[in-house]
N, C-alpha and C positions, 0 to 999 in steps of 0.2 A: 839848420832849418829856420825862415822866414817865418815871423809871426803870422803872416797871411797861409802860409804852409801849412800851419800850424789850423788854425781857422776852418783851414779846405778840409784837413783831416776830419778835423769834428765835422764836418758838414757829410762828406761824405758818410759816414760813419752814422750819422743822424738817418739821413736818408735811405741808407739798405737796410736800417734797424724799422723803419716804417715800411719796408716792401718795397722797396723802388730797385731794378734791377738795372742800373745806371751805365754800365757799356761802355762805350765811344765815351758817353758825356763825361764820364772819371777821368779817363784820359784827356781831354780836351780840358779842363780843367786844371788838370795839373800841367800841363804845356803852358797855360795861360800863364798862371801862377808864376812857372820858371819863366815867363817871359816879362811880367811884373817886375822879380827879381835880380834880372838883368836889367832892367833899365834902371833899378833902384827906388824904384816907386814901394812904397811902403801902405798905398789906398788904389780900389778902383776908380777909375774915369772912364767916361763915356769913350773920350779921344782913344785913352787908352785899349778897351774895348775893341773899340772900330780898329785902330792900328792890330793889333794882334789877330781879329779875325781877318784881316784883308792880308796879311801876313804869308798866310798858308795857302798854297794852289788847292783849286776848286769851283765848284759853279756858286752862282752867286747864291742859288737854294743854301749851298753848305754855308755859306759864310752867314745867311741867314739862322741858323741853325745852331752855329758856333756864339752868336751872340745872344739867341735864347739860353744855352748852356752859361752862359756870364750873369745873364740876369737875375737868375735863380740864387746864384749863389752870389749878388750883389743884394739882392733884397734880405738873405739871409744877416750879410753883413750890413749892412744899415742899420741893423737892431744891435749891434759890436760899438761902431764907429759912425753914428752920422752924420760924416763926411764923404762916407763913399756916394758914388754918384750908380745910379738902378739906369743902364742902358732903356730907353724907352720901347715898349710895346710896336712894332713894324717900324721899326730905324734901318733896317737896312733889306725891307721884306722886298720879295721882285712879286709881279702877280704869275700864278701860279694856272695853263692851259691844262683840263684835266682831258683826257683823251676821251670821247666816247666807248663806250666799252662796246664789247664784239659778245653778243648774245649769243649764247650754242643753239643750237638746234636739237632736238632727240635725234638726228638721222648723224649728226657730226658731231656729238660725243659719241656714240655705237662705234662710229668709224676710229674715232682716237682712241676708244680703248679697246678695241680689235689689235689697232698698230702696237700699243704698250705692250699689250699681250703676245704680241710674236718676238718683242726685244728679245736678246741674249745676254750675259747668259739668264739662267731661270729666275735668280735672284732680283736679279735688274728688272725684269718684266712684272714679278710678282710686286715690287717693291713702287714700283710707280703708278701702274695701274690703283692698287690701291691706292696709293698717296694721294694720286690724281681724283680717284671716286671720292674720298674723303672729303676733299676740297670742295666740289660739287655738292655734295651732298650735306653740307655744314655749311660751305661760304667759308671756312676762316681760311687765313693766308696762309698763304706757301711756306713762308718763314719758320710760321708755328706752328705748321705740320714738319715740318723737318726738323724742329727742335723737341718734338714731344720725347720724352724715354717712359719705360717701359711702366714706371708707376707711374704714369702720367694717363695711361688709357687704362682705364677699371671695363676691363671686359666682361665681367660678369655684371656689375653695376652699368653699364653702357654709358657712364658718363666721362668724357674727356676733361682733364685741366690743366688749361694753357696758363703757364706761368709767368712767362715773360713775352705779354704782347704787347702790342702799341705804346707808348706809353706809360711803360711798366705797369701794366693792371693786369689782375689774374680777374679769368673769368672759367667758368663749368662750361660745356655746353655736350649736353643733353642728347643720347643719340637714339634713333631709328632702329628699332630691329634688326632689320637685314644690314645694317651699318654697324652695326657691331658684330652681328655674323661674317660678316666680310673680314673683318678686323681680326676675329677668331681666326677666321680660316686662312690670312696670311701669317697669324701669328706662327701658325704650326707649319705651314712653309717655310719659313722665314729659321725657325730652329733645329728644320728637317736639313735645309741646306746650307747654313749654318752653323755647326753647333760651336763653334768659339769667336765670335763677335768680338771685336777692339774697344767697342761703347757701350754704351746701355741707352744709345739712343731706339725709339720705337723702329723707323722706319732706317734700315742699313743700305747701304751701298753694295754691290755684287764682290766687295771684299770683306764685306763686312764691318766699314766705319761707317760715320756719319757723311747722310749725303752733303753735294755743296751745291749751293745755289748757282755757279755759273754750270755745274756739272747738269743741274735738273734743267735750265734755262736752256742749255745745248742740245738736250737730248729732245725738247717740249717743241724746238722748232725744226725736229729732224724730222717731227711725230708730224707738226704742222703742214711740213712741206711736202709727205709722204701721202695724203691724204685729199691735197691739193687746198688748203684754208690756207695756202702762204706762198707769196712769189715775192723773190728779195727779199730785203730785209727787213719788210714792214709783214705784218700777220698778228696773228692775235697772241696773246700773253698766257698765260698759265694764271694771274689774277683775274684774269676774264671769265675765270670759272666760279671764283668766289663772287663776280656781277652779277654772274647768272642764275644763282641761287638767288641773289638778293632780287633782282628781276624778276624770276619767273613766283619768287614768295609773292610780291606785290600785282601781279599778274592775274593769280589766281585770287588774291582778295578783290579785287578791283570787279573780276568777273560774277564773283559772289555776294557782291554787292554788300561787302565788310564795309566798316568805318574803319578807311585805311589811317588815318591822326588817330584813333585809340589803340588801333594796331601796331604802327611805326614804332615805338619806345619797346616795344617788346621785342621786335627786328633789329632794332639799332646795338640791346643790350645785346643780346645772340650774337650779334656779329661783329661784339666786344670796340662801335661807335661811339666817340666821345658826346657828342652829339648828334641828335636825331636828323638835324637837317645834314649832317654827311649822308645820310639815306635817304635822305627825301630827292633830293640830286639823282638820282635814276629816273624820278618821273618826268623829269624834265631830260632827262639824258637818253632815255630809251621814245620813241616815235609812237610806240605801239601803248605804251601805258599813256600816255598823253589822249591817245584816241581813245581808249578805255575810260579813260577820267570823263571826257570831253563828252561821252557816249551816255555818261550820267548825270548830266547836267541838264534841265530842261531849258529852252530857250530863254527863259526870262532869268535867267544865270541860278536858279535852287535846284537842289538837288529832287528828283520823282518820289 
């Protein structure tokens, strides 16, 4: 093993001992490393960097992505050896088109979870519907709702914790009565028809494992197309749900004439936002909160 080997070990090793639940980036990392040691390079370089992320098939996003994963643990090493060279902050960033999101309606969620609710068999149905109201109902993502297990929702405490989200942050979030009555009452579906489960994940699969995102994506635009919100291949997402929470939260402030900037950092934390202006991007991305806004404004630009 390579002294840099050796280095990534600690490093790694550092960073899941602080809570970082690092994924992909462990692995990417040590492909780097072996790729270092193939050339015989004994320090990071930039060049090198760059060569190794362009290396690997992908969109340019990942290759952006692969060289944050470098960085980190280029800065780490500088404090070792400073000779290594810290790939710079957007070296190889593309800009990034966010889609307008696709707001629900009350009349077209009712309809999509009508449709969840007649899936087959019983397990599948119960098992999305909820996952799906959950989502709605909280905003958080699809990912980590399908990664929750079963200590992860305190049903009697009504509070969920998501342990591996964005970013490796853990965050609480806090539920709704009838949101955790929900949760109750799939849970005792869920072991009625169930009773020997493969996981301990929360939300099973109609065999009883963990679901998969290309599994939930397939079924989301079957629900899409059944309902008529999707022709071809374009329609709305399954994270359109978690917009929509964040939308219709801001919606309802805007109408009550809250102070949405001393509101937003308590929205942003909820919806586990690195930063607030990721959330503030709806009001400029939804039509209807912009005319809300616009609605509060008196002519000579202050607010009434």
């Amino acid at each position: 093993m390579s002294a840099l080997a050796d280095h990534l070990s600690d490093y790694l090793q550092l960073r899941r001992a602080l809570g970082f639940a690092l994924g992909r980036i462990g692995y990417d990392l040590q492909d780097f490393v072996a790729f270092l040691d193939a050339a015989g390079a004994d320090r990071i370089t930039v060049d090198q960097a760059i060569a190794w992320a362009r290396s690997k098939q992908g969109k340019p996003i990942t290759v952006d992505f692969r060289i944050s994963a470098v960085r980190g643990f280029a800065q780490y090493m500088h404090a070792i050896d400073p000779d290594t060279e810290i790939p710079p902050a957007g070296l190889l960033s593309v800009p990034r088109r966010r889609p307008a999101p696709h707001v629900y309606s009350s009349i077209e969620l009712a309809r999509l979870f009508d449709a969840a609710a007649r899936l087959k068999p019983a397990l599948r149905a119960a098992t999305l519907t909820t996952m799906l109201g959950l989502i709605t109902a909280t905003g958080m993502r699809v990912g980590e709702a399908m990664a929750l297990t079963r200590r992860d929702v305190a049903l009697v405490d009504g509070v969920i914790t998501i342990r591996y989200a964005k970013f490796d942050r853990m965050r609480l979030v806090p539920l709704h009565p009838t949101t955790a009555a929900a949760l109750r009452d799939y849970a005792l579906i869920r072991d009625h028809l169930c009773t020997e489960p493969r996981t301990n994940r929360f939300f099973l699969s109609a065999r009883g494992e963990p679901l998969t995102r290309s599994a939930v994506d397939q079924t989301f635009r079957a629900l899409t197309v059944e309902i008529g919100l999707r022709e071809g291949a374009t329609g709305p997402r399954v994270h359109d749900l978690r917009h929509t929470f964040a939308v219709r939260t801001l919606i309802d402030w805007q109408r009550d004439d809250a102070d949405v900037s001393t509101h937003l950092p308590l929205l942003s934390t909820y919806l586990g936002h690195v930063e607030p202006k990721n959330t503030y991007w709806y009001l400029t991305a939804v039509p209807e909160l912009m005319q809300l806004a616009a609605a509060r404004l008196e002519p000579d630009g202050t607010r009434p």
